[in-house]
C-alpha positions in Angstrom: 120.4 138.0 189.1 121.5 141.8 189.2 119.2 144.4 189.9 120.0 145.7 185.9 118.8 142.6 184.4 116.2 142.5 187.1 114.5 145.7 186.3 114.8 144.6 182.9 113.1 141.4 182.8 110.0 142.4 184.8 109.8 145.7 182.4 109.4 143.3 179.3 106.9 141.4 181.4 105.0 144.4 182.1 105.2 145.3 178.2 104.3 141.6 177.3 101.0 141.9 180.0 100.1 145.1 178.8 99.8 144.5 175.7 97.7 141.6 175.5 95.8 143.5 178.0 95.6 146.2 175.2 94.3 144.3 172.7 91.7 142.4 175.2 90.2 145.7 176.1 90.5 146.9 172.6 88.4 144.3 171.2 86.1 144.9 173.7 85.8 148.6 173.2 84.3 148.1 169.4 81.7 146.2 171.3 81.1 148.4 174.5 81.6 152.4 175.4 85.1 152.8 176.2 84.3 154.3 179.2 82.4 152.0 180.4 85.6 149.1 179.7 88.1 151.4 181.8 85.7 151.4 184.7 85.9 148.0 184.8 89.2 147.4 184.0 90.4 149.9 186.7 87.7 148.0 189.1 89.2 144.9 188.3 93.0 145.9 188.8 91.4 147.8 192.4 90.1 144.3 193.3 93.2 142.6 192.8 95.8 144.8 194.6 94.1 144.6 197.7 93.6 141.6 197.9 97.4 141.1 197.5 98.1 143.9 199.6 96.3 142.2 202.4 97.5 138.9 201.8 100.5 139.9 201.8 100.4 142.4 204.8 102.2 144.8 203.1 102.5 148.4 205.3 100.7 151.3 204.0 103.0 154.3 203.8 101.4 157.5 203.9 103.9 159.6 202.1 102.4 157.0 198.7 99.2 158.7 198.9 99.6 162.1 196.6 102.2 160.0 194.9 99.5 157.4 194.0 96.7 160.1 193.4 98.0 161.3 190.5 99.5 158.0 189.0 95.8 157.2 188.8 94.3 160.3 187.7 97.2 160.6 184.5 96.9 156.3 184.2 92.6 156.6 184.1 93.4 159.6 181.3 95.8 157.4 179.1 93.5 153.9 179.6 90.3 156.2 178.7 92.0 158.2 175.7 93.6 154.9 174.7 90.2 152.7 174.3 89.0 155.8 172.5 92.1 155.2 169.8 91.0 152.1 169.4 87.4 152.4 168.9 88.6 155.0 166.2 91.0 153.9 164.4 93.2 150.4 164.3 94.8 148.9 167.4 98.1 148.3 165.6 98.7 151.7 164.7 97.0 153.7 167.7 99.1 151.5 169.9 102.6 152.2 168.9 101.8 156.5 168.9 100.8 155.9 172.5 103.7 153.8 173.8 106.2 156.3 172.1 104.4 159.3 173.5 104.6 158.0 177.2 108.3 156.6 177.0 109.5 159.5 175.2 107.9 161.2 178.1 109.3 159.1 180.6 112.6 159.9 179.5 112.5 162.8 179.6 111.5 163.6 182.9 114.4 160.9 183.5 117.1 163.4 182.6 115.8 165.5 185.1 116.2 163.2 187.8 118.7 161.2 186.8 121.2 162.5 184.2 121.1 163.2 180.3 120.4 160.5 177.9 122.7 158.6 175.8 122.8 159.2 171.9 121.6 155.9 171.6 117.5 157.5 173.4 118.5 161.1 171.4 118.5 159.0 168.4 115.4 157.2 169.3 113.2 160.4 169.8 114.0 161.3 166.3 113.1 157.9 164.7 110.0 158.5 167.0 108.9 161.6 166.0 109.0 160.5 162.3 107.4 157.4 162.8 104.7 159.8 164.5 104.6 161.8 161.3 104.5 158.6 159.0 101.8 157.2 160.4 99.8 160.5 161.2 99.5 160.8 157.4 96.2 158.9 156.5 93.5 161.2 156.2 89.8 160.9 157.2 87.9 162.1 160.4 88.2 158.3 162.5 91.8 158.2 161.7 93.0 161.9 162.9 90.3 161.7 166.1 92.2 157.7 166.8 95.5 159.6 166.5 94.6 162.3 168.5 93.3 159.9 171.2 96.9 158.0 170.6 98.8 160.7 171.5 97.0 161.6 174.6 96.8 158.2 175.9 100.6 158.5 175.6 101.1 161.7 177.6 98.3 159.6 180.3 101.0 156.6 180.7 104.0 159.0 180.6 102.5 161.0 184.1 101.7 157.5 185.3 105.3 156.0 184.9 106.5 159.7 186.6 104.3 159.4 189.5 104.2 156.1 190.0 107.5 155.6 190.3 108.3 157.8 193.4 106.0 155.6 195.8 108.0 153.2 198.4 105.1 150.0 198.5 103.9 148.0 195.9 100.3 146.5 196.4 98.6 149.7 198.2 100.3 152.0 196.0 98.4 150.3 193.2 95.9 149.8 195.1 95.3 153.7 196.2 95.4 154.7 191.9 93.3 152.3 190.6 90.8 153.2 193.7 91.0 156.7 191.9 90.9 155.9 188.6 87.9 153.5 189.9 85.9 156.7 191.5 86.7 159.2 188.7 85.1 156.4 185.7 82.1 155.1 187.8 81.5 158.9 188.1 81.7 160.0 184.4 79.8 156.4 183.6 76.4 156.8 186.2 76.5 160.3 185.0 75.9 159.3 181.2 74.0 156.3 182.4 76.2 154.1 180.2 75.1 151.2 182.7 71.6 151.1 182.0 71.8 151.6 178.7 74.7 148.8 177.8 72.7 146.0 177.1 76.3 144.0 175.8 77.8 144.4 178.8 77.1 140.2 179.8 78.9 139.0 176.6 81.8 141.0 176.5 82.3 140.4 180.2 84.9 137.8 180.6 87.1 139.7 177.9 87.1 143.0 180.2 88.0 141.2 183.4 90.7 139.4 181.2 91.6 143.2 180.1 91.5 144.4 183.9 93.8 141.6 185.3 96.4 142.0 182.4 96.5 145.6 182.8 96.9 145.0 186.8 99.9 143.0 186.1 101.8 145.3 183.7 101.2 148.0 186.6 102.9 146.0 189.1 105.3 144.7 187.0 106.3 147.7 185.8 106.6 148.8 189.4 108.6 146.2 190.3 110.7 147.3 187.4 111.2 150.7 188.3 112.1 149.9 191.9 114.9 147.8 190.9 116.4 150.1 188.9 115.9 153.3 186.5 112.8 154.7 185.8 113.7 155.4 182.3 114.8 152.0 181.5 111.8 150.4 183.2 109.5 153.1 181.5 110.9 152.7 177.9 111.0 149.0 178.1 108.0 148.3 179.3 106.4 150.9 176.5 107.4 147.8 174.0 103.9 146.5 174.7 102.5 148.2 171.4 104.9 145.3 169.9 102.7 142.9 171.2 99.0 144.6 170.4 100.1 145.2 167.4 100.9 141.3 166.6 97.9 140.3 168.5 95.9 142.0 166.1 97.6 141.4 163.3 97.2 137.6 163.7 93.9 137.8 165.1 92.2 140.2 163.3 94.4 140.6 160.6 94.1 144.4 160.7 96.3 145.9 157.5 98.0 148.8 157.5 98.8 151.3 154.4 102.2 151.0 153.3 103.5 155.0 155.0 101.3 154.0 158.2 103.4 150.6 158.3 106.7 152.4 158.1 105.0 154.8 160.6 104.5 151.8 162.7 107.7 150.3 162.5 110.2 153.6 163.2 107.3 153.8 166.2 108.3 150.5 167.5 112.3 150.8 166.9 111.9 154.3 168.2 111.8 152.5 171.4 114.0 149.5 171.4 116.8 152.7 170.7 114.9 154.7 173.9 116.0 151.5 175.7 119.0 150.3 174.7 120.4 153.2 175.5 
């Protein structure tokens, strides 16, 4: 298999993981603080990479560790400000704002590094910024703080694909920003106490972990992309997970949307198939 069709297939992985990690902390976070679920998500994903780091006796490079640092400062900011979304507003149209914000972000920093776009991606930020528009337009307090929180979560997994993408390992890497992400939530949470006062926390257990190990393997998966080959590709591609939160909930919880927020939606969603195709 070629490193192009390489990069791509773990990208749609990662969006494919990601997504159903989305909509597994999502559902949690209209049960629990969100705060609370990212701390255990990141926790979960901290667990995992070094235990594969170990097992697999990867080498820790020490030029990873600023590199890593800020992947999981900016990925703690998008997880936080996207269980936020969701607790505001609907899953199926927080989900897409956010994926288009980071890959449009992504890109960008991608002509910097590696070239300008094609007309195919300059096409694709224009269909984006409409669908933004589009589905921006219902009013109401929950639905403009949820979009707000969209957006944000999107500029969160933009800086994470940036940084992310210039470490040389895989597992320690990972490991090194989810132990940040890790430290800056269980700070924030045992300074509101959120702990002692969740008294859900048993019931909605199993569906965070599932959240944390999901959103473990779209990290690494997306890695894995982006080493293979570019990090706009891997970035844009692996933003198609909205795609698959927003089905998730559609079948599951067969969440409606208004008919502007559905065209909002859509443009969203082929705002980013154009981002990658080209």
């Amino acid at each position: 298999m070629s490193p192009e069709l390489l990069a791509v297939s773990f990208a749609l992985l990662s969006a494919i993981s990601w997504g159903a990690g989305d909509f597994s902390g999502g559902v949690a976070a209209r049960r629990l603080n969100p705060y609370l679920i990212a701390l255990l998500v990141h926790a979960t994903g901290l667990l995992l990479f070094t235990l594969l780091a170990l097992l697999r006796g990867e080498a820790f490079q020490p030029s990873d560790i600023p590199w890593s640092l800020g992947a999981g400062l900016a990925g703690c900011v998008g997880l936080v400000f996207l269980y936020r979304a969701f607790e505001a507003g609907q899953m199926g149209l927080a989900a897409p704002i956010a994926g288009v914000v980071g890959a449009g972000l992504a890109a960008l920093v991608g002509v910097v590094l590696e070239g300008f776009p094609a007309p195919l991606q300059l096409l694709g930020f224009g269909v984006g910024l409409l669908g933004v528009w589009l589905a921006a337009r219902p009013e109401g307090g929950a639905a403009s703080r949820g979009l707000a929180y969209a957006f944000l979560a999107g500029l969160g997994f933009g800086g994470y694909f940036t940084l992310i993408n210039q470490v040389e390992g895989l597992f320690w890497p990972s490991a090194l920003a989810k132990l940040t992400a890790t430290t800056l939530m269980l700070g924030l949470v045992g300074r509101l106490g959120l702990l002692r006062r969740e008294a859900r926390l048993a019931t909605s257990l199993g569906l965070v972990v599932l959240a944390g190990l999901l959103d473990a393997g779209g990290n690494l998966l997306f890695l894995a992309a982006a080493q293979a080959g570019r990090l706009d590709v891997a970035a844009v591609i692996s933003s198609l997970y909205p795609a698959f939160t927003a089905l998730l909930a559609w079948g599951l919880l067969r969440e409606r949307l208004g008919r502007s927020q559905t065209v909002g939606v859509l443009l969203s969603l082929v705002a980013i198939a154009l981002i990658a195709s080209g």
